[in-house]
N, C-alpha and C positions, 0 to 999 in steps of 0.2 A: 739496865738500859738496852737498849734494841736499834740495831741502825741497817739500813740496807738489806736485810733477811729476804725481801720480797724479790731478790734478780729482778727490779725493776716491772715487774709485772703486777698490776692490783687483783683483786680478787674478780675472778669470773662468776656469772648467775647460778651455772651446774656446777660450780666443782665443790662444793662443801660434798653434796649428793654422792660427786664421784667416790670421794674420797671415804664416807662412812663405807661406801660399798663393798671397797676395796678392803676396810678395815675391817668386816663383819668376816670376811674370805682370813684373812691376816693380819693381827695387829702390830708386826712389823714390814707390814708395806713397803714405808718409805724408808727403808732401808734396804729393800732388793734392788741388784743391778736392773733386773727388767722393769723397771715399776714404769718408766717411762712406755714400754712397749704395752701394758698391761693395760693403762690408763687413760693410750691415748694422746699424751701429753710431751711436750720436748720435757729435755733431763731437767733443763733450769726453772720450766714451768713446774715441773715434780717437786723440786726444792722451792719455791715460793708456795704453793697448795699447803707445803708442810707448814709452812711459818702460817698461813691463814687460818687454816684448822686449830692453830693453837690460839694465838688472837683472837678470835672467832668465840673462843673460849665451846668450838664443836668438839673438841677432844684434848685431853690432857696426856701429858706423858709419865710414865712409871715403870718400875723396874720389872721385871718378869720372875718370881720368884725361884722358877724353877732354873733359871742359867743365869738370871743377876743381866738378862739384856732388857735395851729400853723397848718398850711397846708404843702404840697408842692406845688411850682406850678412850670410846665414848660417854661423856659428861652428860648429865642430865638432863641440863638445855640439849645438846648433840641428840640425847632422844627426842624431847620434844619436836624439835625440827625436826630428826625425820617420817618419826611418826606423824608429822600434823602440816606441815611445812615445805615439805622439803625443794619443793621449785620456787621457792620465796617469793609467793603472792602477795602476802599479806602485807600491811603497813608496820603492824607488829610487827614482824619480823624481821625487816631490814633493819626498824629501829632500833630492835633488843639488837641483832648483828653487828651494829655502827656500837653504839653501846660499849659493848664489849671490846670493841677494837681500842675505844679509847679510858678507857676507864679503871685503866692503870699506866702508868711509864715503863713497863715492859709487857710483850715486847715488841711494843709500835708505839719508839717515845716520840715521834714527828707529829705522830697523831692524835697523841696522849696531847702535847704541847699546845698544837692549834686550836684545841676544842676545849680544853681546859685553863692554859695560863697565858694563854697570845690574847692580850685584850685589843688589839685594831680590829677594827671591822670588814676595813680594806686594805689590799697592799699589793705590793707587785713581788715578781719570784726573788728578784734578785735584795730587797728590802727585808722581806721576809726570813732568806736566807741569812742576813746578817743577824737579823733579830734572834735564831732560833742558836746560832753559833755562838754569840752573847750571854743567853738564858745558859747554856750548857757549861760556857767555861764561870757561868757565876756559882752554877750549883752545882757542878759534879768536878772530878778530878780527868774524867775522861776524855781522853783527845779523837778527833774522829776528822778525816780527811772531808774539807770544803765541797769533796766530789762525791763523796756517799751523802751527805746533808739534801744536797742538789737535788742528785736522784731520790731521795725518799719524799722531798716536794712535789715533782714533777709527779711522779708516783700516785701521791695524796691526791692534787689537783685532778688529776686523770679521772683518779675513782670515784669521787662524788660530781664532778664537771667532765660533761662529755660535750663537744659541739656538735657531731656526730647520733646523740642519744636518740635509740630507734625506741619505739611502743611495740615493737616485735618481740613476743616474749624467748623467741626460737632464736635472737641476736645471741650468736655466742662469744661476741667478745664484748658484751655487755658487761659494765658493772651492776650488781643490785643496788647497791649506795648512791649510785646519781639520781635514781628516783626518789631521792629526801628532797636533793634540790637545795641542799643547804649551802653548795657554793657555785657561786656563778662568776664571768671572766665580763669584763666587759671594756673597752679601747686598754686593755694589756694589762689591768687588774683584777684581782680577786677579788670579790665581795660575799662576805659572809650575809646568807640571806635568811630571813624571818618567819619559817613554816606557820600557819596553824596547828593549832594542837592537833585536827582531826588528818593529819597530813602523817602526824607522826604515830596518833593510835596511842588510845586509854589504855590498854593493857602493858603496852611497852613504858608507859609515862608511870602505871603504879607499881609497873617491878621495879620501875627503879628507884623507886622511894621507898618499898620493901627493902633492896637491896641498900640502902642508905643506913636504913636502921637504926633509926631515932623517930622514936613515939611523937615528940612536938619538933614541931618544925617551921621558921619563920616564910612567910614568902619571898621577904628577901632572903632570905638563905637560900630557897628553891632556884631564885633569879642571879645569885651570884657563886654559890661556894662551886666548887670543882663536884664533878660528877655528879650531876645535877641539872637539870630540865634547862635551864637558862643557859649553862655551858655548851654542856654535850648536843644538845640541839637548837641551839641559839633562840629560845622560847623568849618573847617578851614577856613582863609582867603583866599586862593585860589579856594577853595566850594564858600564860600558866591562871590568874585566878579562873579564866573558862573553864579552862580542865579540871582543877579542885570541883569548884559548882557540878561540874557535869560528872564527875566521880563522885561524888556525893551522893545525887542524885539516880545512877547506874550500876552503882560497882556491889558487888555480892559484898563485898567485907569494905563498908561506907569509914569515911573520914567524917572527922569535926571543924569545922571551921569557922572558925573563932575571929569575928572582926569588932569583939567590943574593944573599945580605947585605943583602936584603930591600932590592936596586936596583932593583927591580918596571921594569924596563927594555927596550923594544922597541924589537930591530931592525928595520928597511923597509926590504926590497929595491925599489931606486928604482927605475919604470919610468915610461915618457910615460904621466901620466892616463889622456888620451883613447884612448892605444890599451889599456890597462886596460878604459874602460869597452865601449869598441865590442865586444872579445871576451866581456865577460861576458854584454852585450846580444845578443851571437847568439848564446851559452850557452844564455841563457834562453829564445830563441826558440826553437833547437832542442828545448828539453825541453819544450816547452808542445805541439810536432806530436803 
């Protein structure tokens, strides 16, 4: 579990960017006293950038064989973005980003929670926060201060809802995640709100059914289990069978979809993710010349 990591700050549109930058120079970066001078960044913003890159799942950590210290190093997807990506234009890409942030309980379980086991659609901060203190002390043994929970909502809220939200792509204290648009505030609540598929991008929506990793697949399963199109982006089931149909119909490695006796049931042809995404990402490059 993961709680407060972020010194209260969400993720900025440059700093994944910054930070492979910084990593290709050093893969102990974030561990110099200067990194804050280097970067740009105040110290507490340095330590949040850290916890993002890892969420993010842009970089992983591991040990350095030669001295036994920890490094970063960059992950697959970390190449793909920044080979392909890296100013997060695309819809793909914020979506695979959001993704990864929640699609595990470490180590962003605020985020893990909301997007995956929080079933209200609406709520206010303070509702919310009881709810998320409840879910914890029913399943884990961990006790965690009323005032770190707080802060990791407000936090959350921030990141995908901005009132604020500029179309300036040069805003640098922009989030890329509020362009999902999956939460919106409206007279003091939150409301979880309903993308179209083409909002969120076929390529994002078939990694993560690669990443799932089961051949058949219910559409209520699609529509209900955790880490999954209905959860992680609050996809209706009439969004998701679009995007089956139109996956079907577009996708280099095609699904089956099966609605006799009304099994509303899709096959996935299983392939490695990562080599999924890297070909669609020179796909798209290509088509953009």
């Amino acid at each position: 579990m993961g709680f407060g990591q972020h010194q209260s700050f969400y993720l900025r549109t440059y700093w994944l960017r910054k930070a492979i930058q910084q990593l290709d120079v050093n893969k102990r970066f974030f561990y110099k006293k200067e990194a804050s001078e280097f970067i740009g960044l105040g110290t507490n913003m340095v330590k949040s950038l850290k916890h993002w890159i890892e969420a993010t799942d842009i970089c992983e950590t591991k040990k350095r064989e030669s001295d036994n210290k920890v490094i970063h190093t960059i992950t697959p997807f970390g190449d793909i973005f920044d080979n392909y990506d890296p100013y997060i234009e695309m819809n793909d890409t914020v979506s695979i980003i959001h993704y990864h942030i929640v699609d595990d309980v470490d180590p962003s379980t605020t985020w893990y929670w909301l997007f995956n086991e929080y079933e209200k659609i609406s709520f206010d901060k303070n509702e919310a926060l009881n709810d998320l203190i409840a879910w914890i002390n029913k399943n884990y043994e961990s006790k965690n201060s009323p005032d770190t929970l707080e802060r990791d909502l407000d936090c959350l809220i921030k990141q995908y809802y901005s009132k604020n939200k500029s179309d300036d792509p040069e805003e640098v204290i922009q989030s890329p995640l509020s362009s999902l648009n999956l939460l919106e505030e409206k007279g003091g609540r939150i409301y979880k709100n309903n993308p179209k598929f083409e909002d969120i991008g076929l390529t994002a929506l078939m990694y993560v059914l690669l990443r799932y990793g089961q051949s058949e697949i219910a559409i209520d399963e699609i529509e209900n289990n955790k880490k999954l199109w209905g959860k992680v982006y609050n996809l209706q089931r009439s969004e998701i069978v679009r995007a089956i149909e139109q996956l079907i119909n577009t996708s280099k490695y095609p699904l089956v979809f099966d609605r006799t006796n009304r099994l509303d049931l899709v096959r996935v042809t299983l392939i490695d993710p990562i080599e999924f995404l890297k070909e669609e990402y020179v796909r798209k490059e290509r088509a953009l010349r």
